[in-house]
C-alpha angles and dihedrals in degrees: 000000000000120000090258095060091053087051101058095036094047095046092023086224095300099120097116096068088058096053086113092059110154112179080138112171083069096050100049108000127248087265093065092051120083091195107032083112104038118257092225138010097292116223096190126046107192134358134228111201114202095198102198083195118203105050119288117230104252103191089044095053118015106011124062125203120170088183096064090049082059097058094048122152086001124126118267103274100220132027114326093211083070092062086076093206119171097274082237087121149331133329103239124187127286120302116200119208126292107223144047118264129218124176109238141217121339093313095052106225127193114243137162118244089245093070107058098138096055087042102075090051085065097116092052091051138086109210114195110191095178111071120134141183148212096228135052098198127081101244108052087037090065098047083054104058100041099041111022087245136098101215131052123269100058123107126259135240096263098050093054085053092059100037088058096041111021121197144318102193107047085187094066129048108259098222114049130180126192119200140198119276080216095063140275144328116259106271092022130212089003081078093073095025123145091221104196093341119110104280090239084083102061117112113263116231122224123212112264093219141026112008108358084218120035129219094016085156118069117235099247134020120245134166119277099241088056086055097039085049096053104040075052095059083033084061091053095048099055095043089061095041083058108040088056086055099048110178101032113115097170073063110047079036097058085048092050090051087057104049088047093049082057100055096040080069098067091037115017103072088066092051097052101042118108106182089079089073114096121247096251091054095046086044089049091058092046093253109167099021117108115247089024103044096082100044086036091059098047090050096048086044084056091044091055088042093057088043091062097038110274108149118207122032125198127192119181140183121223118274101321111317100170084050082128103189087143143002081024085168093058090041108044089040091054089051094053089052095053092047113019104080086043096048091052090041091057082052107049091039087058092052095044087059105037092255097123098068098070100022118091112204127192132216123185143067134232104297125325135252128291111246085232123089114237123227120242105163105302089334108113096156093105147066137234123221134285133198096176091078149359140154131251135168138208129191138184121002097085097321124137103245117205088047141141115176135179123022140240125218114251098280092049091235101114145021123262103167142030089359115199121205119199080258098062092046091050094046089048089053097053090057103054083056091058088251121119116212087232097061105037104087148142116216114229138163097345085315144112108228114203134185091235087042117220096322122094103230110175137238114259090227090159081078090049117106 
């Protein structure tokens, strides 16, 4: 049988969905990873990120400003070249928000009333109202946001995380993304990329419908001591193969995703299967229900990653859907519904099961909406972007629930006070992790890369528990 044979029969052609693979003291070595042992006590052991790509309106969800209601439909009053929309179209008069506010839980928490279900997780939540960002267009936002950089190549959040941590459960990938059954993010598969980093730490992608990991089951049964002989002789063969090609991680990556589709086989199909859970939970997450089934399934199925080690989560929306240019009240409103019941079902499930506490979840998109409308014809019912504020939230994981933090001015279109750069989110994160944003670090090209680049942003330890 020739090595190829023993490839696709040992992995049954699923190597692709192990690609992340991070079983990462056996790729590099202990000694090569700055945060393999955390720098610090962790409070959190693993992140879902819920990406609401495309930019939330802040002053329409999460950020009241009855100032700004007053001036509805008026002119700016200042100087229009200071709102630092995208330049896609243009500034409009003042459009005041588009839903009713009521203050939440103990804490009492300002929420939109499309968001009931979220709401009444207000005392569990961390709410930050002053984020900002260097880019007003989609594309460099998100890179951004998920990688520290502006521009494409570098890697992302996640893939710092589990470079720094590695894995707990060698039989999953540790760094996990679900996607839309709809499409893509914007900007696609650069969202979960591992930049310079060794490729074994890119997200892996699950599939959106159907079996989030095909052929989990191999093709023909055999004893176990036929399988266990021949991924043995399989080992040997790839460590002579590499060790006749040093210096080539596509390479030691591409081993390693087969090895670990191998070994999902014999683990994976009970991970990923959702009919264990019983009615009332998948209730709980909207499953079954028709705007909330897709997004609810791909919440519970976090919630059971993070259960059994994986690392890093990632849930998307399809291309940019709260991308709000016009009818921003009908949008943003379809989208909540869509998300809103699964996102506090993830959370209260957490919390029922003593997951909160060391997961960390993440709420926000890529920058916010302008206060101004936006012209499209005779269409002024939407909002432009805005990199001078937006809104994002954290629970669990060591955050202060119960929490709103930083401040907008009265029209909700830039920080005043306790401003937080991308900078500062990521390093927070990565302290709660146990990780520090110094430390954590990839050599290249005579540099130390870093996740937070060359600058020092600050932990926002005032949102810590």
């Amino acid at each position: 049988m020739k090595r190829r044979d023993f490839f696709q029969r040992t992995s049954d052609g699923i190597f692709g969905a192990a690609l992340a693979h991070l079983f990462t003291n056996d790729l590099l070595g202990a000694e090569h990873l700055p945060g393999v042992n955390t720098h610090h006590p962790a409070k959190a052991r693993s992140v879902i990120q819920l990406f609401m790509n495309g930019g939330p309106s802040q002053m329409d969800l999460f950020d009241p400003k009855p100032v700004l209601n007053k001036f509805d439909g008026k002119p700016y009053p200042g100087n229009v070249d200071e709102v630092g929309n995208s330049g896609t179209a243009k500034i409009g008069v003042m459009m005041g928000g588009q839903y009713p506010f009521a203050r939440h839980g103990k804490s009492g928490m300002w929420m939109a009333d499309v968001l009931p279900h979220t709401a009444k997780m207000a005392d569990d939540i961390c709410l930050i109202n002053s984020m900002w960002t260097d880019h007003p267009n989609h594309d460099n936002a998100l890179y951004k946001i998920h990688s520290g950089r502006l521009f494409m190549g570098y890697p992302t959040l996640g893939a710092w995380t589990t470079y720094g941590l590695g894995s707990e459960n060698e039989n999953l990938p540790a760094y996990v993304v679900l996607n839309d059954p709809l499409g893509l993010p914007k900007n696609g598969t650069r969202n979960w990329t591992s930049g310079f980093l060794p490729p074994t730490f890119q997200g892996t992608p699950f599939r959106p419908t159907g079996s989030p990991v095909l052929n989990l089951k191999p093709q023909y049964e055999e004893p176990s001591e036929v399988t266990e002989s021949a991924r043995g002789l399989l080992s040997k063969l790839d460590e002579i193969h590499r060790r006749e090609r040093p210096g080539y991680p596509e390479l030691d990556a591409r081993i390693k995703s087969y090895g670990l589709a191998a070994r999902m086989q014999l683990t994976a199909g009970e991970a990923l299967d959702l009919n264990q859970e019983k009615a009332h939970t998948r209730e709980m997450y909207g499953i079954g229900e028709k705007g909330t089934d897709s997004y609810g399934r791909r919440c519970l199925l976090a919630r059971r990653l993070v259960e059994r080690g994986v690392r890093f989560v990632q849930l998307f929306l399809e291309e940019q859907p709260w991308d709000s240019h016009s009818d921003l009240n009908a949008n943003h409103r379809a989208i909540c519904q869509r998300t809103d019941k699964p996102v506090a079902g993830l959370l209260r499930d957490l919390k029922q099961r003593g997951l909160l506490d060391s997961t960390l979840v993440i709420f926000g998109g890529e920058f916010g909406r302008t206060p101004t409308s936006q012209i499209i014809g005779d269409d002024y019912s939407g909002r432009d972007h805005n990199m001078q504020a937006f809104s994002s939230w954290m629970a669990g994981g060591g955050i202060k629930g119960g929490t709103t933090y930083g401040k907008t001015d009265d029209f909700g279109h830039a920080v005043v006070e306790d401003p937080v750069s991308v900078h500062d989110f990521h390093a927070t994160i990565l302290h709660l992790l146990g990780l520090h944003h110094q430390k954590l670090f990839f050599e290249r090209s005579g540099l130390e890369e870093r996740l937070t680049g060359f600058e020092e942003p600050r932990v926002v330890k005032e949102i810590l528990a």
